[in-house]
N, C-alpha and C positions, 0 to 999 in steps of 0.2 A: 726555299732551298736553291744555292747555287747549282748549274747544270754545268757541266767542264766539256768541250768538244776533243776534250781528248779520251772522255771514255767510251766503251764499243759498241753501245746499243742505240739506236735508234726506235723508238718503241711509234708506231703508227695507230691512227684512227679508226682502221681496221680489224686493229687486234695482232694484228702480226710484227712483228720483232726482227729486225735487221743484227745482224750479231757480227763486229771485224774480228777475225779470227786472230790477225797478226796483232791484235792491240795488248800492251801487258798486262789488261786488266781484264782478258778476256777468260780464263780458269774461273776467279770466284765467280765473273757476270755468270759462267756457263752454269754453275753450281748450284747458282739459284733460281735460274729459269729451269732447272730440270725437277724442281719441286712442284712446279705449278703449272708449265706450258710446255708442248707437245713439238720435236724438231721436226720442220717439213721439208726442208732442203738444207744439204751440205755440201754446196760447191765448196773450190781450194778455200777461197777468201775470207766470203760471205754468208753466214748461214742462218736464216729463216725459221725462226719458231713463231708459235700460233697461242694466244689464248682460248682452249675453248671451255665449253662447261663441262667436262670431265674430267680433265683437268684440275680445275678449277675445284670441283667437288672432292676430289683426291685428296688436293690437299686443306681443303677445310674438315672433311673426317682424321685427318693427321694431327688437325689444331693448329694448322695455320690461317691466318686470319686475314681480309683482305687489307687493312690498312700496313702489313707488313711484309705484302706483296708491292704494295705502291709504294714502299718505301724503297724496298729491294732497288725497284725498275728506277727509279729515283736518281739513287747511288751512284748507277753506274749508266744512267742516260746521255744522252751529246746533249739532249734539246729539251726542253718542257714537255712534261706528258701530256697528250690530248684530251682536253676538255672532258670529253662522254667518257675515258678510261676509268676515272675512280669512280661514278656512279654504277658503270655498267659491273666491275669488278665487285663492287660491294651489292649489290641486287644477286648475283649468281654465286657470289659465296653465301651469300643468307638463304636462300634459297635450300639449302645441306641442312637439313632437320627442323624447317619450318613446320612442314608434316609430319608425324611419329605415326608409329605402332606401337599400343601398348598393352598389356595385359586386362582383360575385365573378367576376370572369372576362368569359367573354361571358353569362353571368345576374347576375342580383340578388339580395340576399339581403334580407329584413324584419330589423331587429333589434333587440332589446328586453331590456334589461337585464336588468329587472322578470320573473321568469320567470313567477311566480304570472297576471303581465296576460298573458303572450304565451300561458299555456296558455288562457287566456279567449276572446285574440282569433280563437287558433286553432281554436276549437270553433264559435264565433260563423257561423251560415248565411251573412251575407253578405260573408263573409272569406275560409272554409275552402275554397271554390271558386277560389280565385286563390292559394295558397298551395302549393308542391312539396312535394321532398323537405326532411325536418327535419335539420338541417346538426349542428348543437349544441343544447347548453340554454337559448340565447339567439338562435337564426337559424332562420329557412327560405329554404329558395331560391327564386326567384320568376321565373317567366317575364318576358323586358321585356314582352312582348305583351300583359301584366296591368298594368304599370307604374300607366298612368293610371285604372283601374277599380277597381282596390285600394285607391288613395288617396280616389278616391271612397266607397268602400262604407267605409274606417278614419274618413273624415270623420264619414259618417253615424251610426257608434257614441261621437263624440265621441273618435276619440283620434286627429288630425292627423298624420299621420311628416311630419318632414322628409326630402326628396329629398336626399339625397347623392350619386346614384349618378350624377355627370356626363352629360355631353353627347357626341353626338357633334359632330367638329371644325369640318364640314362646308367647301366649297370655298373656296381663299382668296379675297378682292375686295381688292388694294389698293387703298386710298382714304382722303383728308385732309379734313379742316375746310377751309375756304378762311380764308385773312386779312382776304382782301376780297372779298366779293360781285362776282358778278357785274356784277352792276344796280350795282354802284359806289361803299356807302358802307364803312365796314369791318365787318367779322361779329365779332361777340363775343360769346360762351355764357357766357350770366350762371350767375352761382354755385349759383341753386337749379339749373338745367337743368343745370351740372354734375355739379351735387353728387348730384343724382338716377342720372345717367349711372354712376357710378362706382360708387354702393351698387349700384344693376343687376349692373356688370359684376362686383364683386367680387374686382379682381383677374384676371382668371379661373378660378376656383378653384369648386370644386363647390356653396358657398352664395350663388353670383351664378347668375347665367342663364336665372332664370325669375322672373316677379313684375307687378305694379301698380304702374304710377307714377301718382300722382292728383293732376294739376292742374287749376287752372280755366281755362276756353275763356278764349284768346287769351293765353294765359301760354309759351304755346311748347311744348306737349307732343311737335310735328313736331321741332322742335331737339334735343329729349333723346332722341328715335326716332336721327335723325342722329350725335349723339352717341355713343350705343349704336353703333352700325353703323362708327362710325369707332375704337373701344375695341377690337371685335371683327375688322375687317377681313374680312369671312365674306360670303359670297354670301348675299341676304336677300328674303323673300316677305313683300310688307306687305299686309295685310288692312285695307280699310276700308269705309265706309258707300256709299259712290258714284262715279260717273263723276267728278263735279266734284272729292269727294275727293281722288281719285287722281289728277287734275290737279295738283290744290294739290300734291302730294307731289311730284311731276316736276318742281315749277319750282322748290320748297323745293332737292330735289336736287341739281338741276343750276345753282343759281345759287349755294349755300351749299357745296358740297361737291368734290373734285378730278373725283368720273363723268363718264364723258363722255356723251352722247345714247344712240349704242347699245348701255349697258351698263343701262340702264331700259328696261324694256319693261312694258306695259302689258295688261293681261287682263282684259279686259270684254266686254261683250256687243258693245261695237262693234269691238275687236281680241283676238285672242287671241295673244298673241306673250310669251315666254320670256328672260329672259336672266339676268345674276348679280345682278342686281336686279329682283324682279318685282311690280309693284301690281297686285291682285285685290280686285273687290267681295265681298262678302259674298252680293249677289244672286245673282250666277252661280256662285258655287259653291254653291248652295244650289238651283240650277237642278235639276228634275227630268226625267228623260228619259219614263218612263213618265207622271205625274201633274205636270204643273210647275201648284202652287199658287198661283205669282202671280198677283196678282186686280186686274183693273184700277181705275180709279175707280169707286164708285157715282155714284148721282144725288147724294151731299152730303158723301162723307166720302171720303177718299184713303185707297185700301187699301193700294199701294205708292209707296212715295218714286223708288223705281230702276226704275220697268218698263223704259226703255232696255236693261237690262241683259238683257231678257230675247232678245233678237236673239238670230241667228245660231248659238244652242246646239244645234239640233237637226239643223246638220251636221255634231258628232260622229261619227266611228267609232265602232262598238262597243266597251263596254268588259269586256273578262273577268275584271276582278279584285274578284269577288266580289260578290252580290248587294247592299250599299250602295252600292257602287264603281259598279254600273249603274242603281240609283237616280238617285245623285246624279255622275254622268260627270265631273264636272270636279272631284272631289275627288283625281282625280291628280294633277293642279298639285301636292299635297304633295310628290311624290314625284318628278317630272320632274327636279330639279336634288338635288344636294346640299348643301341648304339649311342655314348654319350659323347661321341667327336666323331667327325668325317674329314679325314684329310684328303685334299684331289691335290697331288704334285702334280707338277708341270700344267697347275691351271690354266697357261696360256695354249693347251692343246686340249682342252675339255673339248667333247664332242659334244656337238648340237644335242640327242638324244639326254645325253647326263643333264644336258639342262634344262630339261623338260621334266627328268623326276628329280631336280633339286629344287625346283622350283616347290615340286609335293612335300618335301621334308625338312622345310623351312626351322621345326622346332628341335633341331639337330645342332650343336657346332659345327661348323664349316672353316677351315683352315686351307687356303690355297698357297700355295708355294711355288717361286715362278722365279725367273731371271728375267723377265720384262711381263710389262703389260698390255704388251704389242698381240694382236694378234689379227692374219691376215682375212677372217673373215667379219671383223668390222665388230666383231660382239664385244665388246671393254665394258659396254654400258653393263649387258647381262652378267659377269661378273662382278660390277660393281652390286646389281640390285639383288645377284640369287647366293654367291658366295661372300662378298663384304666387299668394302671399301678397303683402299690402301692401306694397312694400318702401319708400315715399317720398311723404310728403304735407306740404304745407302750406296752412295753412290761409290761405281768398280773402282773407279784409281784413288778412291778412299781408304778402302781394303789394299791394294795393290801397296800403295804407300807404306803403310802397317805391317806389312810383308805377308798377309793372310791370305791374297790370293798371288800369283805370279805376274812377275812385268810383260807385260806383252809387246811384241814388236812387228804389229802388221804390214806386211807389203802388199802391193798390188803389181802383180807382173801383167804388163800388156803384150802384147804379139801380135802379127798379121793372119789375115787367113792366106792360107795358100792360095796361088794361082788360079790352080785347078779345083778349087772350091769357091771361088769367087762367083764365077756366073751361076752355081746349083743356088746360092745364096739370095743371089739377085732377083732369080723369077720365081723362090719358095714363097709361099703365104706366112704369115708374121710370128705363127707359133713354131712351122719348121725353120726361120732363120734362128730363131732363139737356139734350137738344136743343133743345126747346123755349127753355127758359132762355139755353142757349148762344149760342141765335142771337135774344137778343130785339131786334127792330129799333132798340129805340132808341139802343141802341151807337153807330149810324151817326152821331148828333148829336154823341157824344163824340168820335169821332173828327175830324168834321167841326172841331168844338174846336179838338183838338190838332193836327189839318194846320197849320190857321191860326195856332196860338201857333207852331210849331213850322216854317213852312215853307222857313227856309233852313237846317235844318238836314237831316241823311241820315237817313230814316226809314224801318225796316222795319217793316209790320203782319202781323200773321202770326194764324193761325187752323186750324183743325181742321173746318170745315164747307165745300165749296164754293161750297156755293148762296150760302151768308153773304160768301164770298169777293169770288164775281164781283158780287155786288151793291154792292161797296165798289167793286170794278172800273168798273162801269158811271158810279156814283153820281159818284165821282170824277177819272175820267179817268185810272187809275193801270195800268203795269204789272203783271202777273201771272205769278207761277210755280208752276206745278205740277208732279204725277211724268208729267202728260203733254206738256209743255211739252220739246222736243228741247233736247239735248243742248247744241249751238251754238247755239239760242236761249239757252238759261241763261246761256251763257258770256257772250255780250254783253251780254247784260241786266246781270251780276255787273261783268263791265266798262267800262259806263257808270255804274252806281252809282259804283264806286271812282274813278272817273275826273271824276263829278259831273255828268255830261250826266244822269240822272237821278238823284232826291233822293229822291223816294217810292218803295217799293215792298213790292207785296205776295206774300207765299208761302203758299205752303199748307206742310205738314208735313215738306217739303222743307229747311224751313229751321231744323228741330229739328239737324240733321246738319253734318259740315263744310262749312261756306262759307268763303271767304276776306275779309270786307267790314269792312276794317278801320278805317273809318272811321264806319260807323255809330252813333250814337250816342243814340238813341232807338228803342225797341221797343213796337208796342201791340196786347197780345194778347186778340182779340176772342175766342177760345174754346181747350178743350183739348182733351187726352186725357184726360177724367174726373180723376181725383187721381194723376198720374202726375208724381213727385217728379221725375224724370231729363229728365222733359219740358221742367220750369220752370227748371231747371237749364242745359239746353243752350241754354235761348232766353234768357237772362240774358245767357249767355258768346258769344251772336249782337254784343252791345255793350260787352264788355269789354274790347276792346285799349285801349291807354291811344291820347289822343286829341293833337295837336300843340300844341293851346293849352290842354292842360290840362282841358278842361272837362270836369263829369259825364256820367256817360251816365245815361239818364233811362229806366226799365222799369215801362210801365203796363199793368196787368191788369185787364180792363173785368169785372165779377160781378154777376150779378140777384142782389140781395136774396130772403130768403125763399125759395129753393128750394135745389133740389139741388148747382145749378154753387157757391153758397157753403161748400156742407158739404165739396164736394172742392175745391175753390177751398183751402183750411187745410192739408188733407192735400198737397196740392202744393207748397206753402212750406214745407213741414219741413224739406229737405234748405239751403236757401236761410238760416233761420230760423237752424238749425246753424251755419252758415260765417260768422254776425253781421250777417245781414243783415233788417232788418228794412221792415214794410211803414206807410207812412204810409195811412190808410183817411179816403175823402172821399168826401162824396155828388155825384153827378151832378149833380142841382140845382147844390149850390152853383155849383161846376167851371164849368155853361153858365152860371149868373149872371154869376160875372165874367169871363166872357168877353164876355158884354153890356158889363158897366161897362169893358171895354177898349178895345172898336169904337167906344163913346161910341152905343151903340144904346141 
């Protein structure tokens, strides 16, 4: 193959991938390194993706194959790929289902062609422990009760099995798509939410029933949940971030689907009730009966989004099914029904605890639903091995294109810190400059700004500081949500936004999570979670439903100059950077200028 030095990659011996942003062939190169390799930096110019094995194994459970990765990197290389690239590539895609798990009866068997690896794997400390009796020269028998902890610790050595060894059936739900909504216009499941639907279900056949589907917020990922559930027909436990979430799923439900009312039932901290459909936050089963961790607000930073949720737990009955079991008391719910799907939305915020008894209920479907597969405490792998592998992505300005999700037009405003904030900055330790920075008052002018350019149109401002919060609060006369903010206050608050009786409003980190505000179409984030990629990501997707007249949706990121919030301020746009989205950068200054020259001040 001819190599052209005019195209944008540089692919090195490393493994890492130089990418020229300004080159014209830089969109399709980007299009297809985000199938298989992971963005590490996004300076202006030049940006830095990585092959690693998860990568890598993502997209070989998708059916991509490694010789048409190497072709990909190929196409659009300057220079000859290095040497070690196409062996090491083709060893670490094979590597995705060399091992299986399969059915033997009521056990399992491990099985491995390769006898030379299986004697390896079998010797291996963090394997041999979950492995029985030796069947043949290619099998062991495996407890299910090992199912999900095996795959775990085989991840860990690099060598992924695929699950083969089915589900169980679990109770039936009949139940249909509706033709026409409820609410009255007609309901039609677009082709990607289909199409997603169907690689899930597989048929049903033993390589459907567990996985990731990865869309971007307001693309429908509740629809392909719905989808699933009506492919399956199976009594279903959905998992998600919040009370409000779990609203939005009840009305999605019951106005999109045949259920009737009391075939959803709701399980939160403010009901506990059962039935062949059941919504479950993530809080309350995460509720502890001996130590319940949930930590209310500080004086300035929101420790939980859902304390609501924390009601009413503690008049559980005792539970006897084993020490985690009365840890965490509501981790029954697993087992209450015979659950023949498990949906966890927003799988890139499964808490540690959920994956310690999903790892137990491996003979479950598992259906994760996500807008990235970012998350910032390093688990990608545990998702891969306890909920599924990638099985469906496309990529945002794919959808945006098609007009499914909304255009988006990010800025980044920079500004100085004040004077008189400068030396507080200079002699604080490195977690107060990030605050400091965060909350530097002058933001308030920008804001002040953008109300004004922007005030008929539906504005959420959202932040990570309270203090910073209610001082916008005050300053401007605006609504406020927090995780202490009741339940039914939210609601109405959410539904006068969409309704338009109010146009502003502001959240704290409540609003990182599912909301329903589908007309929002301007977002301005006064601060973060440090350089939390997942963060920047869900508050994008706060404005991405496509909008009636077409128009963009507009996401501004206020940043002090010269400190800390700009060094993670970069790292937060990676995942964003990836998907083709890039940031226009404007000083403050200028920004209040013409705002001057607009008023005629």
């Amino acid at each position: 193959m001819s190599y052209d030095p005019a195209n944008p990659l540089i692919v090195q011996g490393d493994r890492s991938i130089l990418v020229e942003v300004d080159n014209p062939r830089y969109v399709p190169a980007r299009n297809l390194l985000a199938a298989f390799a992971e963005l590490e930096k996004s300076p202006e110019h030049i940006h830095t993706y990585r092959l690693t094995p998860l990568s890598l194994w993502n997209a070989a459970a998708a059916g991509m194959s490694a010789d048409e990765m190497l072709d990909g990197l190929a196409r659009y290389s300057k220079f000859p790929l290095p040497p070690s690239l196409g062996p090491y590539l083709r060893e670490m895609v094979s590597r995705y289902g060399r091992v299986r798990l399969e059915r033997d009866g009521d056990h399992l068997k491990l099985v491995c062609s390769d006898r030379p690896l299986l004697e390896e794997l079998s010797r291996h400390k963090k394997i041999r422990q979950y492995l029985g009796q030796r069947l043949d020269s290619h099998s062991y028998r495996v407890d299910p009760a090992f199912r999900g902890v095996l795959k775990q610790a085989l991840i860990a050595v690099e060598y992924p099995a695929e699950d083969l060894a089915g589900y169980t059936e679990g109770a039936p739900l009949p139940m249909a798509l509706r033709e026409n909504m409820v609410s009255g216009p007609q309901f039609v499941v677009r082709d990607y939410q289909r199409e997603a639907a169907e690689i899930f279900y597989a048929g049903g056949g033993v390589r459907g029933g567990s996985g990731v589907i990865v869309l971007p917020c307001g693309a429908g990922k509740t629809i392909v949940g719905l989808a699933v559930m009506a492919l399956l027909q199976r009594s279903t436990l959905v998992l998600t971030t919040s009370v409000t979430a779990v609203k939005q799923w009840r009305r999605e439900l019951l106005d999109k689907t045949t259920l009737t009312a009391d075939q959803i039932a709701e399980y939160t901290g403010e009901s506990k009730d059962i039935a062949p459909v059941t919504l479950a936050t993530y809080q309350i089963l995460t509720y502890r009966r001996t130590v319940n961790r949930a930590k209310g607000e500080g004086e300035g930073q929101e420790a939980s989004a859902h304390s609501s949720d924390k009601a009413e737990a503690s008049t559980e009955p005792n539970d006897k099914q084993g020490e985690e079991r009365d840890e965490f008391p509501h981790f029954r719910l697993f087992n209450e029904r015979d659950w023949g799907l498990i949906i966890y939305d927003e799988v890139h915020l499964l808490p540690a605890p959920v994956f310690r008894i999903t790892a137990q209920i491996q003979a479950r479907r598992r259906l994760g639903l996500t807008a990235t597969l970012v998350r910032e405490d390093k688990r990608e792998a545990d998702v891969f091995s306890l909920i599924g592998p990638k099985k469906y992505d496309i990529p945002w300005r794919e959808l945006e294109t098609q007009g499914w999700i909304a255009e988006a037009q990010c800025t980044e405003v920079r500004l100085s810190l004040p004077a008189n904030k400068r030396m507080e900055y200079a002699v604080a330790d490195w977690r107060a400059k990030y605050r400091i920075a965060s909350e530097n008052p002058d933001k308030l002018e920008v804001v002040d700004y953008l109300l004004k350019r922007y005030r008929s149109a539906r504005v959420l401002i959202i932040g990570q500081y309270l203090r910073q919060l209610r001082e916008v609060q005050r300053r401007f006369q605006l609504p406020l949500i927090t995780g202490s903010t009741t339940n039914a206050e939210r609601e109405k608050l959410y539904a006068d936004f969409r309704a338009g009786r109010v146009r502003h409003l502001i959240l704290s980190k409540v609003g990182n999570f599912a909301i329903d505000l589908p007309d929002a179409n301007v977002l301005i984030q006064l601060s973060g979670t440090f350089g939390s990629r997942q963060e920047e990501a869900q508050r994008l997707g706060r404005i991405l439903r496509p909008k009636s007249g077409g128009e963009p949706a507009h996401f501004y990121t206020l940043v002090t100059r010269d400190t800390r919030e700009l060094d993670f301020a970069h790292h937060r746009q990676l995942f964003l950077t990836e998907q083709g989205y890039s940031y226009a950068i404007v000083d403050a200054a200028d920004l209040l200028r013409q705002g001057c020259r607009e008023s005629g001040d």
